[in-house]
C-alpha positions, 0 to 999 in steps of 0.5 A, a space after each residue: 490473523 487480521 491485524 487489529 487496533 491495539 496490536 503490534 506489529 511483528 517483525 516484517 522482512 521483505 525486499 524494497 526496491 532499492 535492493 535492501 532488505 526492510 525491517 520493521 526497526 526502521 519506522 521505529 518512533 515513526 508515526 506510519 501508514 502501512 499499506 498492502 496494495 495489489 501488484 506492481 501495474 494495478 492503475 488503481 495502486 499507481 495512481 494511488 502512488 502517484 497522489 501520495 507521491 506528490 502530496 507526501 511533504 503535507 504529511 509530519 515530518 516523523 512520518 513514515 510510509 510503507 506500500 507492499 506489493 504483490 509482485 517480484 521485487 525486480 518487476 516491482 522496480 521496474 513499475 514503480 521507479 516512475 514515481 521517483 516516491 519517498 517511502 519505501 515499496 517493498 515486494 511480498 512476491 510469495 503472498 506471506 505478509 498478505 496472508 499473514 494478515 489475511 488481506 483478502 481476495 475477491 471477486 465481486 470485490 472487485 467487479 464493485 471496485 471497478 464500476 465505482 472506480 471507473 474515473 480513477 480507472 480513466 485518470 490513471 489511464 491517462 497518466 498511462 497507469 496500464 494493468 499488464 499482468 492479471 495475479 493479484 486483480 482480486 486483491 482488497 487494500 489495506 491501510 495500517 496506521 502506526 503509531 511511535 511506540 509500534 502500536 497499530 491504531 487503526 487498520 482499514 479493510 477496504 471494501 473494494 479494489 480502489 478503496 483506501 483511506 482519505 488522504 485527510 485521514 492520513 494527515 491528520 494522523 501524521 501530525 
């Protein structure tokens, strides 16, 4: 089922990075973004990371952000630990939460996210953002903004394999 505006969100379980298991409790009065990005070396989703990492002190102070990943949760430590990042990462290595909410798969999808992302794809090979494995290339992003009482009240399906909500967008929430 896609999640939709209105909604709330049911109970996620999933280990993060630092080894704990997350629980949907801890964004509880949280204004959230909620994100479902590809795999653990995808250049596009570090670079995302990497931005929102440095930028992340622009957003409310009861905000919250949580990005999971298709990947193992020690591969996933591994990858993201170079961001040093202030929000939660967790690991959905068997694709339940994606399919769950019926994040989608696609190849042309894709091929379009990589001919618009060419540049991104040049800036994060710069800041040496490298795909080193290939499950999950077709994976399309999704953005979920929470509000305090738990309430979805936007999600954005991107239309391709770079495209998320702006950055704007998101602060403006988080205020």
């Amino acid at each position: 089922m896609k999640l939709a505006p209105g909604e709330k969100l049911s109970e996620i379980k999933l280990p993060s990075i630092e080894g704990s298991e997350f629980s949907i409790k801890k964004i509880k009065g949280k204004k959230t973004l909620l994100t479902f990005y590809r795999f653990a070396t995808c250049p596009f989703c570090n670079l995302r990371i990497h931005e929102l990492t440095k930028r992340y002190n622009e957003l409310g102070k009861n905000f919250e952000m949580i990005a999971i990943f298709n990947s193992s949760p020690d591969y996933l430590a591994k990858q993201m630990g170079k961001h040093n990042a202030p929000f939660t990462i967790l690991a959905d290595e068997n694709f339940d939460y994606f399919a769950k909410y019926e994040v989608e798969k696609s190849l042309p999808k894709f091929m379009i996210g990589s001919l618009v992302g060419f540049f991104r794809i040049l800036k994060a090979s710069l800041k040496g953002y490298f795909p080193m494995e290939l499950q999950g290339m077709t994976i399309v992003p999704v953005d979920v903004l929470i509000n305090e009482a738990g309430i979805i009240e936007k999600v954005y399906y991107g239309k391709n394999t770079t495209d998320h909500l702006s950055f704007d967008e998101i602060k403006k929430f988080s205020s």
